[in-house]
N, C-alpha and C positions, 0 to 999 in steps of 0.2 A: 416652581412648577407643581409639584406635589407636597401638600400641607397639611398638617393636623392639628388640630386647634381644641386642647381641652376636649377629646375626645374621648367618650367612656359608651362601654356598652355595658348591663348590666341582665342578670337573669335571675331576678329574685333577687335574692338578697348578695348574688357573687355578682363580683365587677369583674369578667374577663378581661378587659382594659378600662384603664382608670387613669382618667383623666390627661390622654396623652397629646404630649405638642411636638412635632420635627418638623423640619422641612428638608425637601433634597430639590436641589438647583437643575438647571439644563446640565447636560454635558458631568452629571456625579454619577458616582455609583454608592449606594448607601447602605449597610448590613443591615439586618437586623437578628440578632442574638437573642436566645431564653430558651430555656428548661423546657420540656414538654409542659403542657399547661400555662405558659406561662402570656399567653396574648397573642402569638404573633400572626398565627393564621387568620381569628377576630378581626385584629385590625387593618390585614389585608382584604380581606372580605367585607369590612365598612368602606375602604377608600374603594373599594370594587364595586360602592352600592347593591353589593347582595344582601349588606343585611343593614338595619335603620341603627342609627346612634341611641342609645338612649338622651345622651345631651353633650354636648358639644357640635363640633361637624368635622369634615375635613374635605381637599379641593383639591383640582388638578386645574393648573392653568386659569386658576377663578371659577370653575364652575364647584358649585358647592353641592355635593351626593346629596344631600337629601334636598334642594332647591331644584336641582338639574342634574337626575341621574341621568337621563337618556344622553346630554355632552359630556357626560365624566366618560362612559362605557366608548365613546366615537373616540376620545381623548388617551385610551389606555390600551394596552397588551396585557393582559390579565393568564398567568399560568394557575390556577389552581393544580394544590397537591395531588387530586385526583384527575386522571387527566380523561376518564370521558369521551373515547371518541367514540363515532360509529361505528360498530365493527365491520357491517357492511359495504362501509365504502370507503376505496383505496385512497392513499393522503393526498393526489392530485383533485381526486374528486371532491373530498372533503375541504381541502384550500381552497378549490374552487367556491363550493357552494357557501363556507363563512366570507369569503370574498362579497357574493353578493349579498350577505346579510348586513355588511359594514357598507354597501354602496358604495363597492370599487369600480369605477365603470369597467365595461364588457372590453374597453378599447387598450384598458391597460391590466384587466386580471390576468390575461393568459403569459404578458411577461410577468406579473408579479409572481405568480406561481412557477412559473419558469425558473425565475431569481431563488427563491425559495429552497426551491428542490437541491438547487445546486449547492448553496450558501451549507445548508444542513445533509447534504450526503445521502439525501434521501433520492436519488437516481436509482438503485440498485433495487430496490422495494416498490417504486414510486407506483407500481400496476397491482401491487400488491392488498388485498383487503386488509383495514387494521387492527381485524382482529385477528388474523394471523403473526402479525408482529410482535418483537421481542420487545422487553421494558425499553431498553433503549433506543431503540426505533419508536415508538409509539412517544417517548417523551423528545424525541426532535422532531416527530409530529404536530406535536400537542406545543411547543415552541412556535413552529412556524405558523402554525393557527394565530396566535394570538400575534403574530406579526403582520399579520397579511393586509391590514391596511393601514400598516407603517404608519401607526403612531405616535407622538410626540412622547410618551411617559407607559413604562413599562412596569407590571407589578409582579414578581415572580416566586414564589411560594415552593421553598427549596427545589430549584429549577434543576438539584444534578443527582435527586435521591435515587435509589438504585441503580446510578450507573455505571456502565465500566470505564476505564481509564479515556479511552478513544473517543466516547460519545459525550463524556465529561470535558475533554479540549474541545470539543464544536463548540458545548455552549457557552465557556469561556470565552472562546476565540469570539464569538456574536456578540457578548454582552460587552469586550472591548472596542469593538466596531460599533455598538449601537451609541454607544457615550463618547468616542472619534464623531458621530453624528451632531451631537448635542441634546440626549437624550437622557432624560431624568430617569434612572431606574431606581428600583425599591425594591431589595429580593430579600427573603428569610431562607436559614441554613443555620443546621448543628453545625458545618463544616468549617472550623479554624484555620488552615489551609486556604482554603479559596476566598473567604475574609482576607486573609492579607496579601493575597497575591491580588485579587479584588476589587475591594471598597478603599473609596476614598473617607469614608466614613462612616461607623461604628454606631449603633447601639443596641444599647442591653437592656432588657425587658426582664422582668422579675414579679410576679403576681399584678400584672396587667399594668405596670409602672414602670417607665422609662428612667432608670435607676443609674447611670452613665451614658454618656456618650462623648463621642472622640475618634480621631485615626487611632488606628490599632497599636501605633507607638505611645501615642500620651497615654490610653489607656492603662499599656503597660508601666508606663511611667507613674498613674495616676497609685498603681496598685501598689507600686516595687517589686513585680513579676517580670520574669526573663520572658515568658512568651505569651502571645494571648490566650489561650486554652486556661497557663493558671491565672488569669487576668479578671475575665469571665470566673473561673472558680473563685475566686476572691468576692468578688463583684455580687454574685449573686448566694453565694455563701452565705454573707453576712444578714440575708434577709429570707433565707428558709431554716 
């Protein structure tokens, strides 16, 4: 569902990803791990077609980002880090209007948003402007945006940073119901924790290079680390 193929982007003479290949299947949930600096945002914002490859490509369901970006973006749930809403208008409204951006017809937006509001706990706020909301309202906002025309493959760009405990179990509790669906995700996170409670599979990024990969047990296995935090330190250790 979600592919990368020898994909590198370059900016002069630095390769923030370099040369990378995974795939994640319907129905997975995939990590992705590394150092600040180390790719991961890059390479979520390539398969995002926000930003062009320098060479290779990568795919979601066969449509290849730099052949057919306008079916990759119909094809995805995209969270970026920064979550960007308007602040003038309250999450009902703003679900609404990305709804008809994606070409939800009129006949089933108003349950999708419906659905939405509920699934994420956003009832209590939902009349609320978003720029009056707190981080963690604004980022189960900024989730159910990029859900709203229930796409097949999700790309999620530490989908739980700044949250607190509460707002942190919705988006778990979603991304196990989105892969109960049959839904390819692909989410980046410092968080070791929610990696292993999680992903069905692992990888580690290290100066734009996919440097292991595995469930969070081989990994550990692969190191001889008791857990994945020193796993990852091992891991990427050995190449800074």
């Amino acid at each position: 569902m979600i592919e990368f193929q020898a994909l590198t982007k370059a900016y002069g003479r630095l390769k923030a990803v370099d040369g990378l290949s995974l795939r994640v299947e319907p129905g997975e949930v995939y990590a992705l791990l590394g150092p600040n600096g180390a790719g991961k945002t890059t390479a979520l914002r390539c398969l995002a077609s926000l930003l062009t490859p320098t060479s290779g490509t990568a795919s979601v369901g066969g449509a290849a980002v730099y052949d057919d970006p306008l079916e990759v973006r119909r094809r995805i749930g995209f969270l970026s880090a920064s979550m960007g809403l308007y602040d003038r208008l309250t999450p009902v409204e703003l679900l609404s209007y990305f709804g008809r951006l994606h070409g939800v017809p009129d006949s089933d937006l108003e349950r999708r948003v419906t659905e939405l509001v509920r699934v994420f706990g956003i009832e209590e706020f939902s009349d609320q402007r978003c720029g009056t909301l707190s981080t963690g309202q604004r980022q189960r906002v900024s989730v159910a945006r990029a859900l709203v025309h229930d796409p097949p493959a999700l790309i999620l760009d530490e989908p739980t940073m700044g949250l607190d405990v509460l707002s942190g179990e919705v988006i778990y509790r979603f991304i196990e119901d989105e892969r109960a669906r049959g839904k390819a995700i692909l989410f980046s996170t410092h968080q070791m924790a929610e990696v292993e409670f999680l992903a069905d599979r692992v990888g580690v990024l290290s100066a734009g290079r996919l440097v292991a990969e595995g469930t969070s047990a081989s990994l550990m296995v692969q190191t001889g680390q008791s857990s994945l935090a020193r796993a990852f330190l091992a891991l990427v250790g050995e190449r800074t």
